[in-house]
N, C-alpha and C positions, 0 to 999 in steps of 0.2 A: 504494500500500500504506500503513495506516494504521500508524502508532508512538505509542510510549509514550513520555514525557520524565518527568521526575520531579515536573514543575509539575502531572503530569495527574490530576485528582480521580479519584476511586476508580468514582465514579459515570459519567464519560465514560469510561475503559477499558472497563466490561462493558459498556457500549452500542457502543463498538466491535468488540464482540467477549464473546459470555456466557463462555465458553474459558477467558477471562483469571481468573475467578473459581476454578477449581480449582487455577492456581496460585499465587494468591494464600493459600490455603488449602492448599496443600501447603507454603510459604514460613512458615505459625504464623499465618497472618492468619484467624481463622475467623470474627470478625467483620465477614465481606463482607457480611451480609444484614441489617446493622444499620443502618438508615434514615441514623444520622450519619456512620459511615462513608462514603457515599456523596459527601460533602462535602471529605473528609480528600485531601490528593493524597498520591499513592506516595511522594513523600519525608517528608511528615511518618507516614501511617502507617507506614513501615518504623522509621522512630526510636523512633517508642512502640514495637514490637515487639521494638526489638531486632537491627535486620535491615541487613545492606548494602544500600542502594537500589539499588546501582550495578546490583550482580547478580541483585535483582530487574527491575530494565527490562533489562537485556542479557535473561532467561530471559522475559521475556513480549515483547521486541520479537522473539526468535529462533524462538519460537509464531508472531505473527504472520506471519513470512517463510517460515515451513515449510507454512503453511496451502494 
């Protein structure tokens, strides 16, 4: 089963998984489909956003396991 860490680019989650994209976007991140974003890992975009990283990878690794 594939995870998410907080090292992990924006752009390797939704290729592990496109899924991960609407929570990322329910979490304030609606710039998923911004070419740079794809570059960004979930800990640095959660900071520009605003956001706990922690409990964003706990809610996209918890996606992943329920799959």
């Amino acid at each position: 089963m594939a995870e998410v860490t907080k090292d992990t680019l924006i752009g390797e989650a939704l290729m592990i998984d496109k899924g991960i994209a609407a929570i990322l976007m329910q979490n304030g991140m609606h710039c998923v489909g911004c070419p740079s974003s794809a570059g960004e890992s979930l800990a640095e975009a959660s900071m520009v956003h605003g956001m706990d990283a922690d409990k964003l990878i706990s809610d996209i690794n918890t996606y992943l396991k329920e799959k």
